[in-house]
N, C-alpha and C positions, 0 to 999 in steps of 0.2 A: 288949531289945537296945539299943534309943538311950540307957538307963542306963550300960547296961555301955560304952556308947561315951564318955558324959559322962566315965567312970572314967578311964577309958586315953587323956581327951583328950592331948596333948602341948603344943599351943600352937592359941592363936585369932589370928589376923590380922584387921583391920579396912582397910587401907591396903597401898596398894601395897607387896609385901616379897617378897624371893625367897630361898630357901634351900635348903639337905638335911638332909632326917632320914630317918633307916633307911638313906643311902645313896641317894636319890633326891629328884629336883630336884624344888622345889614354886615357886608363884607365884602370888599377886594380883597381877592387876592391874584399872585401871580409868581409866576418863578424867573420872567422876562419878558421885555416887547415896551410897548406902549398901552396903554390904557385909559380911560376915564370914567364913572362910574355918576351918573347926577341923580341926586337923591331927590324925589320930587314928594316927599308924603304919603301916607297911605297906604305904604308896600308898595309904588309906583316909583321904575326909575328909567334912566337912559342909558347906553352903555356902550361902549366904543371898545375894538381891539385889533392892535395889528405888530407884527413881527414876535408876537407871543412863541412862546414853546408851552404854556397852562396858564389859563387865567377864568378864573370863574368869579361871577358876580350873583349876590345874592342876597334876599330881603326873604325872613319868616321869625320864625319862633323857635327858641330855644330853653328847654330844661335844664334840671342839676342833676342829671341820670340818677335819681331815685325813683322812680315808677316804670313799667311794662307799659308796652306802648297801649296798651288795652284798659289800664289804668287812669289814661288819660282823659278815654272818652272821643268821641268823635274827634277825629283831624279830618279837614277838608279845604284845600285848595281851589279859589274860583280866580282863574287868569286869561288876561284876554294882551298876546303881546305881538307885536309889528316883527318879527325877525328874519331879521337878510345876513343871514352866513354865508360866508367866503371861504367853505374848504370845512375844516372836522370843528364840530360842535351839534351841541345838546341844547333842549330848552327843556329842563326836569323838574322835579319835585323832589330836592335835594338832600341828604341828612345824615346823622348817624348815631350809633349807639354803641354804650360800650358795656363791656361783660357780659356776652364778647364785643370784641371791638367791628363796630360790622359800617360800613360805606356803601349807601344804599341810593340808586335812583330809579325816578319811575321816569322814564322818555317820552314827553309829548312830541317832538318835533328835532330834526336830526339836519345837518348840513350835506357835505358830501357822500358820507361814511354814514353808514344805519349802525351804534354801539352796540355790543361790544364785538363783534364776533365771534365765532365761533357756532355753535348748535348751542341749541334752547335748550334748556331741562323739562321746561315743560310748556305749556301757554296756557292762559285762564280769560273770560272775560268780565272788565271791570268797565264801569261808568260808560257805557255802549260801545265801549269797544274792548277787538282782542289784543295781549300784551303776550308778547314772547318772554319769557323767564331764563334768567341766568345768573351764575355764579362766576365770578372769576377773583384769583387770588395775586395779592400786591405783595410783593417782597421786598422790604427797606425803603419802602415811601413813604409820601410826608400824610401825614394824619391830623387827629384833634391831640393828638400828647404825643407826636415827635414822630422822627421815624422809626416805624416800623413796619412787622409782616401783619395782614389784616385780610379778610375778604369783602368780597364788594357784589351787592346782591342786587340786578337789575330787573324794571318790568319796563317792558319797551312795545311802543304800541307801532302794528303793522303799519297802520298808515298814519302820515303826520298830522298832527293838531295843532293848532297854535289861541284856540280859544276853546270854554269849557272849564269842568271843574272834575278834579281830583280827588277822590277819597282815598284819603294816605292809609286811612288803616281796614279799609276792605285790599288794599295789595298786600298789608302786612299779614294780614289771617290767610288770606291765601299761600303767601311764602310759608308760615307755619306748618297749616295743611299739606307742604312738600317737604316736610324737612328742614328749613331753614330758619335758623333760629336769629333771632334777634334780642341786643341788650336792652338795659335802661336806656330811655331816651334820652337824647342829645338834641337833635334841632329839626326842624322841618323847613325846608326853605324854598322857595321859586328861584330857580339857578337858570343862569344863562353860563356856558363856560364852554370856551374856544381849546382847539388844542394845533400848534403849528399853523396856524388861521389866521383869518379878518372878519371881523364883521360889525354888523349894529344890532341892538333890538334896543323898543322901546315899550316899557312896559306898560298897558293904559290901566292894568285892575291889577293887582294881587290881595287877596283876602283872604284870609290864613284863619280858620275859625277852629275851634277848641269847644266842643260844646259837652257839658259834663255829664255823667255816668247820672241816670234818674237816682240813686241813690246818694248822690253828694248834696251838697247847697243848691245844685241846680243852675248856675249861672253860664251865660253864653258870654267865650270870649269869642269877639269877631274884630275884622278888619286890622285894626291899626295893633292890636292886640294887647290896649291897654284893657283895666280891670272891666269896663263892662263893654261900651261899643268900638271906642277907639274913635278913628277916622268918618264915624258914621255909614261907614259904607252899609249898605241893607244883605242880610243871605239869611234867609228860610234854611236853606234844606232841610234834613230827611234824614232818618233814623240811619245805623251805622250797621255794619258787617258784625263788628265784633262789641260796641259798646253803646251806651247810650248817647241822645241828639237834642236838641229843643233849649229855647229856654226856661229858665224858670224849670227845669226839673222834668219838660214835658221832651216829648221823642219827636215832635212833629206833628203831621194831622194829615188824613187821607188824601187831603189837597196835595200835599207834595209827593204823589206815587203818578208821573208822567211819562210816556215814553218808554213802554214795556220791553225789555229785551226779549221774548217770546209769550206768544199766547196758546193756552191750551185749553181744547174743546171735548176730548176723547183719552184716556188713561194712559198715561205716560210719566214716565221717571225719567232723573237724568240729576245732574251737577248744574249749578251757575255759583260761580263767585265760591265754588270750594264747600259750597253747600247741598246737599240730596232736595231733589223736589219729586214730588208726585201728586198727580192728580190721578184718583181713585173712587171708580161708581157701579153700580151694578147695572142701571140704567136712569134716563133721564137727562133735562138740560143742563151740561154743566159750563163754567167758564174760568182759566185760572191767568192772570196776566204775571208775571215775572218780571221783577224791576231790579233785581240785582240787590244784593246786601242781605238778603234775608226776608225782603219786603214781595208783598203779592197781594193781589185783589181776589175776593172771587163771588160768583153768582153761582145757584143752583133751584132748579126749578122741578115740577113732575118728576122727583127720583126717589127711589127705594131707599137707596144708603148712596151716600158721598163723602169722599173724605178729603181736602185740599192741606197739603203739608209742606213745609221746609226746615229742615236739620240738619244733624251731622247722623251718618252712620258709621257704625265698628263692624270688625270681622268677625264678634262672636268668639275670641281667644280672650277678651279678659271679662273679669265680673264689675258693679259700678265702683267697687272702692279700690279697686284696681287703674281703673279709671283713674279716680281722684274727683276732685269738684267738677261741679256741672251747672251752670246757671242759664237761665233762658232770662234774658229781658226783651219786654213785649211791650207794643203798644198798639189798641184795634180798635179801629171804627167796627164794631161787629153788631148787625141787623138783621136775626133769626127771626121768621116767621112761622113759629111750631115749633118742632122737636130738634132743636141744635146741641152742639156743645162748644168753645171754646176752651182752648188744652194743649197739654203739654203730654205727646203720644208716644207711645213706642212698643219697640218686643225685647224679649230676650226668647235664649234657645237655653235648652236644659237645665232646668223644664222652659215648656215652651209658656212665657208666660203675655199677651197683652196690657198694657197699662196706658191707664189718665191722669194727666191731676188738673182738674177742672176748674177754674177760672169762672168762668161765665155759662148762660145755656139760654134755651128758647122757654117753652111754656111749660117743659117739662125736667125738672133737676132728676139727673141720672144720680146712679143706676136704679132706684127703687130698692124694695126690700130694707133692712135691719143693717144699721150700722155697727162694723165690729169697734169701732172706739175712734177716739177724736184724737188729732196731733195739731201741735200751734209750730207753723213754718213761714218765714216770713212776715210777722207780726198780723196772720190770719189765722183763723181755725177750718179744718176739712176735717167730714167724715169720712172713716176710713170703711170700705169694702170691698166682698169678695163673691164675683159672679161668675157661673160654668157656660163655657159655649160648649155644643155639642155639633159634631160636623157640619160648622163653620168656616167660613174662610179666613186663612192667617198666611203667613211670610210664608209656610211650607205647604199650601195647600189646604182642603178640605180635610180640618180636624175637629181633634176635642181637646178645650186649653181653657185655662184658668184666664178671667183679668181680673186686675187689682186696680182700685181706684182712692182715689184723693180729691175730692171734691169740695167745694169751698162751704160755707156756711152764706156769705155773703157775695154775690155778684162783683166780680171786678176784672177791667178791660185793659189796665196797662199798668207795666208794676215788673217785678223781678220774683223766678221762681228758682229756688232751690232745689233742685231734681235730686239728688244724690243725699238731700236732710228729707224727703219725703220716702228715699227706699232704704234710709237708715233709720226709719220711724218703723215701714215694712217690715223692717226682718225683726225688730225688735218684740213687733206680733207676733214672729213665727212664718211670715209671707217671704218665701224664700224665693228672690230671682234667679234667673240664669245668668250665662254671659250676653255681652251687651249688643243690640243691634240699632238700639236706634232709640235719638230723642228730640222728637220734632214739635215744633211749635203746627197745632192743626185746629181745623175751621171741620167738625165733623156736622151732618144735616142728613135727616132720617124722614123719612118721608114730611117733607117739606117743605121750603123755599127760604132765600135768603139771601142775603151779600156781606161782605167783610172786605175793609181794605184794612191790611195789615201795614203800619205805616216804622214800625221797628221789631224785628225779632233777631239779637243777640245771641246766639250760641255762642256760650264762654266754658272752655276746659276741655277733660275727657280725651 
């Protein structure tokens, strides 16, 4: 294999040099030592260093920091690399952005030294594994525009990887979700980089894919990272944390929800990936698999009422235009048999109010009864309604509460909802919310059976 690598080398670098081949940005760099850098195609390279004090080597993608990394659309890294360090080094997912100026890596695999030290701010877990989180602050170092002060925002996985795929921007939603803000984007790149060290790695994959928001043209950059495949290298994956995945416009397909980070059989809530899940029944078989990003399967069989969700939740201190925007993009293999709903759910508190906005359903279009009026959201039409529970169950227990509903005219399973243009339609009825708790993408099943694998659910804003 390292023959047939020699063959198809393309270029050796020795000294600091930056370029693209195949379509994607490469770089040495170094402050001292030796090095060598062999560019093999494809985001593949080889990499030598020794008597270094810094030297990082690296092949990805890079912007003109005009867009939010959420803007981008799915980033994902699939790397598979040989590396034998000799003292301190990294094998990351490397980048950075400015306004602010932010220097970010995500840690697969670590030499002598685990980065950065010190205590975590937090940890999360992302693509089956946990990542320690941290900040730390560089004072008069060298950067993308010279020297200066900057910070440098790390996810560092507890135990090392050196094969597997990285979704750059389920780590970025997650740093959000703590505070940590990040600029326009700058580059994403697979970085090997040594510090006071030796070592080699050899790169055998790097495939750097860009897959666009369903509402753009829809195109997938992958591999080489030229306009449509590049290098040919093949990658599927699978809908995104925070934006849309596929190509052609689509997010994926149930096929790629593999390898569940938790399964659940019995009512439980919790976080993964910076997101609220819950599974919720009164009785009956129910089944909910958790894959990370926003994505989940579920079955439900012989039960009364079931509800399977994933979202963001608020503390109930602001209202939604306090909030600000709020978008849910979804994509679902969804197979009710009877009385379902597919929706976009939530509550507010004072008043205490329930809401849908309905997408899809089983054999029966909720809620019944007399529409108070139509609103066009999304380039669909829903009727808008308004139904009383009377001590029923809600977020406070056994009461009496209003819901408000947004239901489609016509059936659809993947697409982009406007939460925030559906309860600014609300109030302009007179349908007055509370402050905010919750807006989740949900799979509701009422006395009936059925499955759904949710293969993209985007929570963007709020």
């Amino acid at each position: 294999l390292l023959a047939l690598f020699a063959v198809i080398c393309c270029k050796t670098l020795y000294d600091n040099e930056q370029g693209v081949i195949d379509g994607l940005n490469y770089e040495l760099w170094k402050d001292t030592g030796n090095t060598s850098m062999d560019l093999l195609g494809g985001g593949k390279f080889k990499c030598h260093w020794d008597t270094i004090n810094n030297a990082l080597f690296r092949i990805g993608k890079k912007w003109d920091c005009t867009q939010e990394w959420w803007e981008l659309g799915e980033v994902t890294v699939d790397y598979n690399v040989d590396y034998k360090p000799n003292g301190n080094s990294y094998l990351c997912v490397y980048g950075w952005t400015k306004d602010p100026l932010i220097e970010y890596y995500i840690v697969e695999s670590w030499g002598s030294w685990r980065p950065p030290g010190g205590s975590p701010r937090d940890s999360m877990y992302v693509d089956d594994g946990k990542y320690d989180v941290y900040v730390t602050d560089r004072i008069g170092q060298p950067s993308i525009i010279g020297n200066t002060n900057f910070k440098q925002f790390w996810s560092v996985r507890t135990e090392k990887k050196t094969k597997g795929t990285v979704h750059v921007n389920h780590h970025f939603y997650n740093w959000e979700e703590m505070g940590l803000k990040l600029g326009k984007m700058y580059e994403a790149s697979l970085t090997v980089e040594g510090y006071q060290s030796s070592g080699d790695a050899t790169v055998y994959e790097n495939v750097v894919t860009q897959r666009a928001d369903p509402g753009s043209s829809g195109s997938t950059n992958t591999g080489s990272g030229s306009t449509n495949t590049g290098s040919g290298s093949t990658n599927t994956g699978s809908g995104s944390t925070n934006t849309g995945s596929g190509s052609s416009g689509s997010a994926g397909s149930a096929a790629d929800l593999k390898n569940p980070v938790k399964t659940l059989t019995n009512n439980a809530s919790g976080k993964i990936d910076g997101l609220d899940y819950e599974l919720w029944k009164d009785y009956g078989n129910t089944s909910m698999n958790l894959y990370g990003g926003g994505k989940f399967d579920c079955s439900w069989s012989s039960i009364n009422n079931a509800l399977f969700r994933i979202g963001k939740k608020w503390d109930c201190t602001k209202t939604w235009d306090q909030l600000g925007s709020i978008v849910v993009k979804y994509g679902v293999d969804y197979q009710p048999n009877g009385n379902s709903y597919l929706c976009v759910y939530g509550w507010t508190r004072s008043p205490l109010i329930e809401y849908y906005i309905v997408e899809s359903w089983g054999t029966w279009r909720p809620p019944g009864g007399t529409s108070r009026g139509k609103v066009t959201v999304d380039g669909g039409t829903y009727d808008v309604y308004v139904t009383d529970r009377i001590n029923q169950p809600s977020i406070d227990g056994d009461t009496t509460f209003k819901q408000f509903w947004s239901v489609r005219t016509e059936k659809k399973t993947s697409g982009s909802i406007s939460v925030d243009k559906h309860f600014s339609a609300w109030t302009s009825m007179g349908l007055k919310l509370g402050l905010m708790y919750e807006a989740s993408l949900n799979v509701e099943g009422y006395q009936s059976s059925g499955k759904a694998a949710i293969y993209q659910n985007d929570v963007i804003g709020g």
